[in-house]
DSSP file (Angstrom, degrees, kcal/mol; ACC not computed):
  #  RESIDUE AA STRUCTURE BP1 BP2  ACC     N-H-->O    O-->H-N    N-H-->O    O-->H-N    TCO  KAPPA ALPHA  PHI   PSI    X-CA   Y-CA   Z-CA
    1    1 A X              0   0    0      0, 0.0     2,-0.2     0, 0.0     5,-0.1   0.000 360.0 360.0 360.0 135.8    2.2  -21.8  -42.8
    2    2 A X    >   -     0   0    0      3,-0.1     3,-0.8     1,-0.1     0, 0.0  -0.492 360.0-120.0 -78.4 143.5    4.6  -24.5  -42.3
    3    3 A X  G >  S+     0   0    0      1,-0.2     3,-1.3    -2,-0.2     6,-0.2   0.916 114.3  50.4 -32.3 -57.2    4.5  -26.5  -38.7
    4    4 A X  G 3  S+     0   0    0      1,-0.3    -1,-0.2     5,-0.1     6,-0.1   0.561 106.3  52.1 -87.2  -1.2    8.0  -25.4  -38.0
    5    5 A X  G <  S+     0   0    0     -3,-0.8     2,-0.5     4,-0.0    -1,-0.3  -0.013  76.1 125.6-107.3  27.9    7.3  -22.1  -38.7
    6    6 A X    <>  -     0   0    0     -3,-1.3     4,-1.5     1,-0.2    -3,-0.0  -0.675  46.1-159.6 -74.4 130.3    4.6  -22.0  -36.5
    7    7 A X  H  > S+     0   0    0     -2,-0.5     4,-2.7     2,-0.2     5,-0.4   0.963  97.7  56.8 -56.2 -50.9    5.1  -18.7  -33.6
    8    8 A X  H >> S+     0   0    0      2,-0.2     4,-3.3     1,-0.2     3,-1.0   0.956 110.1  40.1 -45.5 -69.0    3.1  -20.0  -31.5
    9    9 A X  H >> S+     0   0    0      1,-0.3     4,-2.5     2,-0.2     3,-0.9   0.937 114.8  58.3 -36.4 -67.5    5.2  -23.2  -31.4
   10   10 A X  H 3X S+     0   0    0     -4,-1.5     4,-1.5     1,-0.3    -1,-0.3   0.631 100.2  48.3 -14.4 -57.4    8.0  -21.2  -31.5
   11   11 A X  H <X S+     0   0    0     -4,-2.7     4,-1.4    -3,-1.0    -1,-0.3   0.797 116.6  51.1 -68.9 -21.6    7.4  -19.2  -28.3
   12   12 A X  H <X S+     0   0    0     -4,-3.3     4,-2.2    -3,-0.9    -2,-0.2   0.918 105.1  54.3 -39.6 -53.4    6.7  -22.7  -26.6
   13   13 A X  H  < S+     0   0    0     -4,-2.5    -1,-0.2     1,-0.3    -3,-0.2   0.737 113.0  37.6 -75.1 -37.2    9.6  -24.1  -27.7
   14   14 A X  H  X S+     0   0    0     -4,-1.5     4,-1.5     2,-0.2    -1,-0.3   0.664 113.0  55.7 -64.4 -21.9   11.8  -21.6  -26.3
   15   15 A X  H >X S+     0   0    0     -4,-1.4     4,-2.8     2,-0.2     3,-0.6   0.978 117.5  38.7 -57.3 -66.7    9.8  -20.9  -23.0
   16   16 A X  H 3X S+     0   0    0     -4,-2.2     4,-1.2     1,-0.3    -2,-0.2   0.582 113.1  55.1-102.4  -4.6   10.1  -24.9  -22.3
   17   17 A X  H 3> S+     0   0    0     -5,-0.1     4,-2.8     3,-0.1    -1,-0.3   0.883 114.2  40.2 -70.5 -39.6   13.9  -24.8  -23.7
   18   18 A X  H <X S+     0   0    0     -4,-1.5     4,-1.9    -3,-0.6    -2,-0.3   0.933 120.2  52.3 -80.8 -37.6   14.7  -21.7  -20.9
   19   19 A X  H  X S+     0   0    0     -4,-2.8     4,-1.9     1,-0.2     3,-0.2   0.959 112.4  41.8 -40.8 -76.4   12.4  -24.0  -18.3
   20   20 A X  H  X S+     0   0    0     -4,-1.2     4,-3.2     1,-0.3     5,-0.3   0.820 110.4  51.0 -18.0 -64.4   14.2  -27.1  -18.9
   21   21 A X  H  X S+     0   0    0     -4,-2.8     4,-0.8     1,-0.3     5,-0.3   0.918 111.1  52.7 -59.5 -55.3   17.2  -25.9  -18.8
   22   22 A X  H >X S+     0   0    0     -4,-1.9     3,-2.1    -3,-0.2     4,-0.7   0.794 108.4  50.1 -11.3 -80.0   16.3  -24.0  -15.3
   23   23 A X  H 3X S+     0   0    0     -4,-1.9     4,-1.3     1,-0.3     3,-0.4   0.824 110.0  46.8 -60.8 -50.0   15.0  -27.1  -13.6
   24   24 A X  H 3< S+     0   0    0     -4,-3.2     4,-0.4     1,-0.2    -1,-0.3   0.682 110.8  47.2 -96.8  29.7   17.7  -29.2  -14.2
   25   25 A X  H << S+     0   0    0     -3,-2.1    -1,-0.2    -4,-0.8    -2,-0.2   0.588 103.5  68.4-110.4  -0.6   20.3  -27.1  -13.4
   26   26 A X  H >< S+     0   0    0     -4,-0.7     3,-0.7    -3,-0.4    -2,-0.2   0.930  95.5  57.3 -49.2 -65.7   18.1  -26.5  -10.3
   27   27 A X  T >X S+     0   0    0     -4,-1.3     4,-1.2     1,-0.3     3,-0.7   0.435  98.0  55.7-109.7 -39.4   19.0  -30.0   -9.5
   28   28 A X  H 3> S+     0   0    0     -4,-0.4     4,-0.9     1,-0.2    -1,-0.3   0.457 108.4  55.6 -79.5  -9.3   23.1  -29.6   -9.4
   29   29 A X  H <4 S+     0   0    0     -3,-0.7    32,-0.3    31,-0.2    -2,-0.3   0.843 103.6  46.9-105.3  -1.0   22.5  -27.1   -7.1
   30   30 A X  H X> S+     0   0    0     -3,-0.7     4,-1.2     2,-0.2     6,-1.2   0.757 109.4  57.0 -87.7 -28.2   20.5  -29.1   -4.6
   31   31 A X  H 3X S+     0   0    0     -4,-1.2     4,-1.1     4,-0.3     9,-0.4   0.840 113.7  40.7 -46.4 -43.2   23.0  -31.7   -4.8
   32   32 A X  H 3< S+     0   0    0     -4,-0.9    15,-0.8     7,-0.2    -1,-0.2   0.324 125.8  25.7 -71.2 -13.1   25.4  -29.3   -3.8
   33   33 A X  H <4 S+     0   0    0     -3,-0.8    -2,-0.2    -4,-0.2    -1,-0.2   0.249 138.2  26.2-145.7   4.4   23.9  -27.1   -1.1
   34   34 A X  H  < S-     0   0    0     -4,-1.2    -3,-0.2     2,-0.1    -2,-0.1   0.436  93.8-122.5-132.5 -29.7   21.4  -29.7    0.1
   35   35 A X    ><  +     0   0    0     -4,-1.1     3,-0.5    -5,-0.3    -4,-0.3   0.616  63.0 151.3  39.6  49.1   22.8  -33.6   -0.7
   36   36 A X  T 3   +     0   0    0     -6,-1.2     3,-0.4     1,-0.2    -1,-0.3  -0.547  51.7  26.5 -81.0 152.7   19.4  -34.1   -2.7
   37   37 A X  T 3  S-     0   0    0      1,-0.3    -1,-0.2    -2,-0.1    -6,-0.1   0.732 144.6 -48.1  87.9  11.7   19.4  -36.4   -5.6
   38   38 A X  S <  S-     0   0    0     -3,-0.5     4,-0.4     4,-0.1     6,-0.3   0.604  92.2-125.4 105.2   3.6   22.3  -38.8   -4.4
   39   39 A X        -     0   0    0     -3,-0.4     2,-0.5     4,-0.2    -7,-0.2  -0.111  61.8 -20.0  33.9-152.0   24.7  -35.3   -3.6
   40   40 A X  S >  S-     0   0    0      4,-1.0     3,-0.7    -9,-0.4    -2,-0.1  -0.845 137.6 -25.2 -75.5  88.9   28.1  -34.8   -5.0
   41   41 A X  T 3  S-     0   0    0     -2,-0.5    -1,-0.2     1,-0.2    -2,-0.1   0.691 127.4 -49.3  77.6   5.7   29.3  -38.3   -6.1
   42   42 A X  T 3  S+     0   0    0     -4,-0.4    -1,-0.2    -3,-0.1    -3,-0.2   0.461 119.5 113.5 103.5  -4.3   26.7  -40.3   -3.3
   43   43 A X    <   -     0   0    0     -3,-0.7    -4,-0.2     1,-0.2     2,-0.1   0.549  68.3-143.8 -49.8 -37.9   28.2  -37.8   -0.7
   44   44 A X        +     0   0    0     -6,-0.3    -4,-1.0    -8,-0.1    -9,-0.2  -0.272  66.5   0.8  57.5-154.6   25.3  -35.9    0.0
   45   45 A X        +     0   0    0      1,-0.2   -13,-0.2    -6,-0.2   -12,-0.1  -0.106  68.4 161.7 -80.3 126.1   25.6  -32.3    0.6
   46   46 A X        +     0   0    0    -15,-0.3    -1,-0.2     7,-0.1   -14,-0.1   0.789  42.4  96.6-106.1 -24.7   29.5  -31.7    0.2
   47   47 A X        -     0   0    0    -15,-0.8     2,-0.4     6,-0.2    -7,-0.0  -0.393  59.2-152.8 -83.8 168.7   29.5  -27.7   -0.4
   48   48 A X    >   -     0   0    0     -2,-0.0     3,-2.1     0, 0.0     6,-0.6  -0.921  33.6-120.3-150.2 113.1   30.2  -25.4    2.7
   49   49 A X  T 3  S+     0   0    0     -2,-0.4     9,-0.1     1,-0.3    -2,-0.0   0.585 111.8  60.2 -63.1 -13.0   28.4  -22.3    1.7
   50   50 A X  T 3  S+     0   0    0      4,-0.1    -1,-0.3     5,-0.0     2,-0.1   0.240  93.6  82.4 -81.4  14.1   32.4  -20.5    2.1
   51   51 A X  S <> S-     0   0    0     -3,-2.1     4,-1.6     1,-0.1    -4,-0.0  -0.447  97.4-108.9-125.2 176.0   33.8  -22.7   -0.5
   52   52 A X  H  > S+     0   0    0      2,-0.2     4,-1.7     1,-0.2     5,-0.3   0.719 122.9  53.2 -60.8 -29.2   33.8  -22.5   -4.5
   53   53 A X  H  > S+     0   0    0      1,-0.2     4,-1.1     2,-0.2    -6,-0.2   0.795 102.4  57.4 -76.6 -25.6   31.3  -25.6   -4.3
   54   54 A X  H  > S+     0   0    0     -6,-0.6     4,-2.7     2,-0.2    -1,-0.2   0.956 109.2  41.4 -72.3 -56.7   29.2  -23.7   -2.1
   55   55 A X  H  X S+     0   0    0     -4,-1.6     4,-1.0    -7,-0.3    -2,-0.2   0.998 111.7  52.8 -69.6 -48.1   28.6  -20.7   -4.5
   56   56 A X  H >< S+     0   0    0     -4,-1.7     3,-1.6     1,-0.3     5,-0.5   0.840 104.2  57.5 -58.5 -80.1   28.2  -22.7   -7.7
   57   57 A X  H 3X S+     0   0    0     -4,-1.1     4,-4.1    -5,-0.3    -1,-0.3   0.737 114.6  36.1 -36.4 -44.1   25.6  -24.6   -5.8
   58   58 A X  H 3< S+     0   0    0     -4,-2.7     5,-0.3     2,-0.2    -1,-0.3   0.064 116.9  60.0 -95.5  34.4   23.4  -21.0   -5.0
   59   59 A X  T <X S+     0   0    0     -3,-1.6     4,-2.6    -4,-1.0    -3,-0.2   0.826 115.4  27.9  -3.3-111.0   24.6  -20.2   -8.4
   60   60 A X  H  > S+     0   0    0      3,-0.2     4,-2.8     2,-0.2   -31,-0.2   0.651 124.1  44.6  -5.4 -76.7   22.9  -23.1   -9.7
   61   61 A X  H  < S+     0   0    0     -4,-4.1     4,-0.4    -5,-0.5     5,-0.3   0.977 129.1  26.9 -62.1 -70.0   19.8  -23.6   -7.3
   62   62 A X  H >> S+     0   0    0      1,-0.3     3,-4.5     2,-0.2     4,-2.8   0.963 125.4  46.8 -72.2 -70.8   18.7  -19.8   -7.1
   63   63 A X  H 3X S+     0   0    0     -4,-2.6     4,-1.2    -5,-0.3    -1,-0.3   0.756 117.1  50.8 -35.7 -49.1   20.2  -18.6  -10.8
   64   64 A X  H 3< S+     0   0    0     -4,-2.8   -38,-0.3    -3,-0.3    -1,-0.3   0.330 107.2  49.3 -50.6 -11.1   18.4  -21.9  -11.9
   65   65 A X  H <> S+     0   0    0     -3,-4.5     4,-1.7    -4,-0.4    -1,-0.2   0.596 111.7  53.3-105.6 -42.9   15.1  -20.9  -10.2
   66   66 A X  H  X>S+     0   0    0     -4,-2.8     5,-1.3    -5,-0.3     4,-1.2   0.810 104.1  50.7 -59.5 -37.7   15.5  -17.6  -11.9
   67   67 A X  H  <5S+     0   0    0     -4,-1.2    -3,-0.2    -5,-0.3    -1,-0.2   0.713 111.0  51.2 -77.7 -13.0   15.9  -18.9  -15.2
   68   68 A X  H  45S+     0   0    0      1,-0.2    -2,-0.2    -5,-0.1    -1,-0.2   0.798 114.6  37.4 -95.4 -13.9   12.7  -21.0  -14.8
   69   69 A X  H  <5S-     0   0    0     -4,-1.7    59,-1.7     2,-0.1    -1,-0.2   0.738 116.3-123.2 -90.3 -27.4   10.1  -18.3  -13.5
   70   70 A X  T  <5 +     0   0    0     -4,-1.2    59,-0.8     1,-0.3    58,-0.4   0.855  60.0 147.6 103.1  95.0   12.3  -15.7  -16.4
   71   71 A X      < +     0   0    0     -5,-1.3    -1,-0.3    57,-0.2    -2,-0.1  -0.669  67.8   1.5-137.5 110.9   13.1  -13.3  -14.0
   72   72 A X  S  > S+     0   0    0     -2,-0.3     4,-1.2    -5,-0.1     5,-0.2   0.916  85.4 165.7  85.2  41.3   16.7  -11.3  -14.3
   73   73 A X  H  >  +     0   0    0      1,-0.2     4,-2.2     2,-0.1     5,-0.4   0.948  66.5  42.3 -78.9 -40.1   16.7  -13.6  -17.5
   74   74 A X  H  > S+     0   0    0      1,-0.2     4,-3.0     2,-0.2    -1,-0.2   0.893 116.0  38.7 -35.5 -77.8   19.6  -11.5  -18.8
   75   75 A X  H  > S+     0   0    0      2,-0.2     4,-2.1     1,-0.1    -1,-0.2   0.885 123.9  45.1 -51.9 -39.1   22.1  -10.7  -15.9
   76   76 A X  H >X S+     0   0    0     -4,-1.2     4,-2.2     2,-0.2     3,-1.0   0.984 107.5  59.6 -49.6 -66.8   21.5  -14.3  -14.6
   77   77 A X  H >X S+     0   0    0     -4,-2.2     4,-2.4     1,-0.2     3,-1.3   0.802 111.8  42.8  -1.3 -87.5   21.9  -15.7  -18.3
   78   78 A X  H 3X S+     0   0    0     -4,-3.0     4,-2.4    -5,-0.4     5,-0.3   0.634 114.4  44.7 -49.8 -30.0   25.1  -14.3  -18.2
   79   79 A X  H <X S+     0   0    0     -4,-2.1     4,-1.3    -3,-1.0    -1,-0.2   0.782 106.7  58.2 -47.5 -51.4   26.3  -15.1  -15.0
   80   80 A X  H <X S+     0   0    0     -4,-2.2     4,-2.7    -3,-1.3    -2,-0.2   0.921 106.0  52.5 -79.1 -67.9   25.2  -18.5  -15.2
   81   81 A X  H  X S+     0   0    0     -4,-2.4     4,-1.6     1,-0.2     3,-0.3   0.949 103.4  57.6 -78.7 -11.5   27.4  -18.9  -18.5
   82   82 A X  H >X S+     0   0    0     -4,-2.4     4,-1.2     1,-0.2     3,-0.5   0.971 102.7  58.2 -56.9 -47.6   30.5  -17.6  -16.8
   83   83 A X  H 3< S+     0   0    0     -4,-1.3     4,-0.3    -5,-0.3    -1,-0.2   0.940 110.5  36.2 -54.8 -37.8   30.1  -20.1  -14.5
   84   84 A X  H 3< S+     0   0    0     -4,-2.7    -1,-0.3    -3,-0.3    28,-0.2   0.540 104.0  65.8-109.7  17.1   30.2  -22.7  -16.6
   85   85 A X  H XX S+     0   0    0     -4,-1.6     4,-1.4    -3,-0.5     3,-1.1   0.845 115.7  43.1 -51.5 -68.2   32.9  -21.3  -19.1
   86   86 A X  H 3X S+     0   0    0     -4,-1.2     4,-0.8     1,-0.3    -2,-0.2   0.597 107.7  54.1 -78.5  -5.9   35.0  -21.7  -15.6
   87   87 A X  H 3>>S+     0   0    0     -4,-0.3     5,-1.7    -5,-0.3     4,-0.9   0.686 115.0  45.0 -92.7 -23.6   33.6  -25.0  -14.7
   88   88 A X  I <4>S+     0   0    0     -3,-1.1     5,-2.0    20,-0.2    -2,-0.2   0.687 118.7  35.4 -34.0 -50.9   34.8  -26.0  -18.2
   89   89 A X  I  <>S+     0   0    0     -4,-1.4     5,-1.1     3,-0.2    -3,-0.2   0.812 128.7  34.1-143.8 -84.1   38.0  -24.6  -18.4
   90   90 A X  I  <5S+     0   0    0     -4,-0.8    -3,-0.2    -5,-0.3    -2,-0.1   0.596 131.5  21.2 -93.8  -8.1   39.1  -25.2  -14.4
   91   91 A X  I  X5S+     0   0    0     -4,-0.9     4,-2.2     3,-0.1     5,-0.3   0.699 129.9  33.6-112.0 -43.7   37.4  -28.3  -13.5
   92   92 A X  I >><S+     0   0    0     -5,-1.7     4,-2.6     2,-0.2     3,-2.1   0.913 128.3  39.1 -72.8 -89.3   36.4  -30.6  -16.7
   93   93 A X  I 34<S+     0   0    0     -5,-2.0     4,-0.3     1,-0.3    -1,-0.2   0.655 112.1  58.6 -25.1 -44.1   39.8  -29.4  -18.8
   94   94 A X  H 34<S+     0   0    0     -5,-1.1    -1,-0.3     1,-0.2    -2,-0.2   0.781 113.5  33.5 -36.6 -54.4   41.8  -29.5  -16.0
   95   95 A X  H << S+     0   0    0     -4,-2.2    -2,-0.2    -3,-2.1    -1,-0.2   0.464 128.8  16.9 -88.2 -20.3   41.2  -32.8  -15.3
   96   96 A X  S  < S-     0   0    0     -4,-2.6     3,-0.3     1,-0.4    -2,-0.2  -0.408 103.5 -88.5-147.4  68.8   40.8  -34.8  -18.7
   97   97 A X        -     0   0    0     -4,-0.3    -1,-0.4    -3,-0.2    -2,-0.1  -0.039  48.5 -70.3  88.9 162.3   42.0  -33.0  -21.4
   98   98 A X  S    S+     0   0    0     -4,-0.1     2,-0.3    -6,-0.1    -1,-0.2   0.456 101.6  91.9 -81.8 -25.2   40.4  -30.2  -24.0
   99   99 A X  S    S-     0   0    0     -3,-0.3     4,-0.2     1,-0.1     5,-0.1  -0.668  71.0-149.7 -70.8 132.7   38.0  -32.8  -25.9
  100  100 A X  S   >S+     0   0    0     -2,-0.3     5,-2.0     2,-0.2     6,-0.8   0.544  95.0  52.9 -78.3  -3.7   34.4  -32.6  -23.9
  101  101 A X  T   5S+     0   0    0      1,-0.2    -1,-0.2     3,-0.1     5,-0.0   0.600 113.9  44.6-100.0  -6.8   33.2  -36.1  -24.5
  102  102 A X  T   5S+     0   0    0     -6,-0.1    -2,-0.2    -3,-0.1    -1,-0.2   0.470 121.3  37.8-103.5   8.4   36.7  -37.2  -23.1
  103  103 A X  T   5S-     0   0    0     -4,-0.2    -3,-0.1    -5,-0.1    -8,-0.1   0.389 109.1-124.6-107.6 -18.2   36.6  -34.5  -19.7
  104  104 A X  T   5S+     0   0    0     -5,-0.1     4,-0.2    -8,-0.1    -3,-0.1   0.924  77.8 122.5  49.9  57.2   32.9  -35.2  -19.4
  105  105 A X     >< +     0   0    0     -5,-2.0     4,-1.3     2,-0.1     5,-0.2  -0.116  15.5 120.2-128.0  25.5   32.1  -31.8  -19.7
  106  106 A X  H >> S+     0   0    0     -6,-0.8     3,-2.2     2,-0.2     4,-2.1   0.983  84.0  50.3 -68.9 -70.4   29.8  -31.9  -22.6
  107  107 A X  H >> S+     0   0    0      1,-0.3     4,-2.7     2,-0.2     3,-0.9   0.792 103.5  50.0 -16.0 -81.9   27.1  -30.4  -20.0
  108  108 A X  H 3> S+     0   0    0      2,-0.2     4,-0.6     1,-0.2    -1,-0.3   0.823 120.2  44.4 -51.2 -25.2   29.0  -27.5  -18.4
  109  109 A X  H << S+     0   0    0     -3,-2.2     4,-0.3    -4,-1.3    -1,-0.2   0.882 112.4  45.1 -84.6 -21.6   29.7  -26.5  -22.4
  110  110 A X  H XX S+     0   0    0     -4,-2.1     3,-1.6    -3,-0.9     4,-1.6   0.953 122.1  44.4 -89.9 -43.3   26.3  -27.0  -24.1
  111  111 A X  H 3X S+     0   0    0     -4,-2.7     4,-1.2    -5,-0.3     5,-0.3   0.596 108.5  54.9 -84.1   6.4   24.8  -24.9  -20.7
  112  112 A X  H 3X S+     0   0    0     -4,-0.6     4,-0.6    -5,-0.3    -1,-0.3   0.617 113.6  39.5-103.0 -18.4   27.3  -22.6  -20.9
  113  113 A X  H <> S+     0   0    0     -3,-1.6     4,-2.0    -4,-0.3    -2,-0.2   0.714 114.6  54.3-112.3 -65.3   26.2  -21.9  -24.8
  114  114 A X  H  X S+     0   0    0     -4,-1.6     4,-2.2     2,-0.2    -2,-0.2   0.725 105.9  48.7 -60.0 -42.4   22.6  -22.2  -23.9
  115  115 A X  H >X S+     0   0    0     -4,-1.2     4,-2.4     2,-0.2     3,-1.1   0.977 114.0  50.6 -63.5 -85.8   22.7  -19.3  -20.9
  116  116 A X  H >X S+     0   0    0     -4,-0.6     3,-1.5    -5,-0.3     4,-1.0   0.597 109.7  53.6 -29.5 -86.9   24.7  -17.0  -23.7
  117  117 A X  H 3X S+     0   0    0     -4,-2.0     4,-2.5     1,-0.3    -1,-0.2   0.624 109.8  43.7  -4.7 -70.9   21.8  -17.9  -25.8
  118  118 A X  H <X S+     0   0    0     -4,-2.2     4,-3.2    -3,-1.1    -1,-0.3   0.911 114.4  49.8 -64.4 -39.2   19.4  -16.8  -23.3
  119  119 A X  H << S+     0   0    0     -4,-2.4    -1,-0.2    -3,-1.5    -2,-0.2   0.812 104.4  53.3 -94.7   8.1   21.1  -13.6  -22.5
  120  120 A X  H  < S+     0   0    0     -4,-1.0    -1,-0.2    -5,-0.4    -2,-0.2   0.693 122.7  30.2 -78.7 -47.1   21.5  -12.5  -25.3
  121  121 A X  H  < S-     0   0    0     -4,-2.5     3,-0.2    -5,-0.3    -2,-0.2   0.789  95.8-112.6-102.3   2.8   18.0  -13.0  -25.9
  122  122 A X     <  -     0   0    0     -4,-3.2    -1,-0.2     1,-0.1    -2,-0.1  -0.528  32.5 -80.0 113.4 166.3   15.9  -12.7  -23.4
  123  123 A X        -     0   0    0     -2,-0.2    -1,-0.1     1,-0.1  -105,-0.1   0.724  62.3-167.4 -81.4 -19.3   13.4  -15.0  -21.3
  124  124 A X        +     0   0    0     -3,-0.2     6,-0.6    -6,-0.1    -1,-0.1  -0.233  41.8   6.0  64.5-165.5   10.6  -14.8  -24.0
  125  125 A X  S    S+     0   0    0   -114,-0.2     5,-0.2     1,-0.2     4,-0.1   0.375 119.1  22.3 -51.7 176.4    7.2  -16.0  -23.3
  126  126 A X  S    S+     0   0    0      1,-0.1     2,-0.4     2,-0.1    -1,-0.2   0.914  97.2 110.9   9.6  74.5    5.7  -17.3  -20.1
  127  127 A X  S  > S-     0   0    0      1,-0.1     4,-1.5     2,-0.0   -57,-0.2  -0.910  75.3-117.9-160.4 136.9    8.2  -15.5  -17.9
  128  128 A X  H  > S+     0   0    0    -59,-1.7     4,-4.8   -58,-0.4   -57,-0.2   0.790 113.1  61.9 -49.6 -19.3    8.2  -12.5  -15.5
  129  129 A X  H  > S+     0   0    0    -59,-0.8     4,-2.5     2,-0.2    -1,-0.2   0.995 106.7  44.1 -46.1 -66.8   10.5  -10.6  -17.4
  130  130 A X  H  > S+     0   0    0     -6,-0.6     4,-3.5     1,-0.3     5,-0.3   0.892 109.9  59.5 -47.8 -52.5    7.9  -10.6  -20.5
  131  131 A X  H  X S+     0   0    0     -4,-1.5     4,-1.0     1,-0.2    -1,-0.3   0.897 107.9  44.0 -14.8 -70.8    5.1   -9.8  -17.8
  132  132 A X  H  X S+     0   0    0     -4,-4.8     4,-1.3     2,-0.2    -1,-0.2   0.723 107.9  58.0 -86.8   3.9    6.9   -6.5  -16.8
  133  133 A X  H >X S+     0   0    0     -4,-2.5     4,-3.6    -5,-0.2     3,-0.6   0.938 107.0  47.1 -69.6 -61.4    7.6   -5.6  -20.2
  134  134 A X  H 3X S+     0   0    0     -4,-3.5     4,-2.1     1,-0.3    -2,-0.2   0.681 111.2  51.9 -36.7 -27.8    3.8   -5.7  -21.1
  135  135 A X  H 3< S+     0   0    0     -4,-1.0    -1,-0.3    -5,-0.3    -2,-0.2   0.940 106.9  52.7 -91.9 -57.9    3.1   -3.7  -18.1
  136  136 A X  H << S+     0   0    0     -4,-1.3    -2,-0.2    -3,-0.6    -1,-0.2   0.929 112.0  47.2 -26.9 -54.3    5.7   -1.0  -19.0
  137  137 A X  H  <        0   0    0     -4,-3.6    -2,-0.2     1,-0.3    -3,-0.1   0.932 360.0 360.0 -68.0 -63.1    4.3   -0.6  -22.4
  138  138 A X     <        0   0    0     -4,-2.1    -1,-0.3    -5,-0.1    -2,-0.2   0.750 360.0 360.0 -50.3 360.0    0.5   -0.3  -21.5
């Protein structure tokens, strides 16, 4: 069996790709709903929980909290990349252009790809989802 064609590795790699991704998108929402991490631009907490900035931060923080324990990997998933289809498209395009290394919106497109990814598949390994599947079957 080849290394890269290990499963084992395999389930890792995608468990600690859906982590990753979690945690730091964890982190744009505490900037945003909290001013952790420097805030919004050195601002500290800028969003007003009534505002667009407000929900994309508990987007972010809670949907981001979700994708890293795997729980609701699916609905979130999806959620999560409409939200940053439209952070794409209304903030980064909007402001510089269609190109993403010239809008600086290579982020909001690669998570936006990476959330489709996941809800289309699943949370995989170490995650409550997989947990209450096992429990269903037995």
């Amino acid at each position: 069996m080849s290394f890269f064609r290990n499963p084992a590795l395999a389930r890792f790699s995608y468990a600690a790709l859906r982590i990753l991704t979690g945690l730091l998108f964890m982190q744009h929402g505490a900037q945003k709903l909290f001013g952790m991490l420097g805030g919004v631009d050195g601002h500290g907490a800028t969003a007003q929980m009534a505002s667009l900035a407000g929900l994309a931060g508990v987007l972010e923080f809670v949907g981001g909290l979700l994708i890293v324990i795997g729980l609701f990997t699916r609905i979130v998933a999806f959620i999560l990349s409409g939200e940053m289809a439209y952070a794409y498209w209304m903030v980064h395009v909007a402001h510089g252009g269609l190109i993403p290394i010239r809008n600086r919106g290579e982020f909001a497109a690669l998570l936006c790809f990476v959330f489709l990814f996941l809800a289309f598949n699943g949370a995989g390994a170490w995650s409550v989802d997989a947990a209450r599947e096992r429990r269903v079957r037995a």
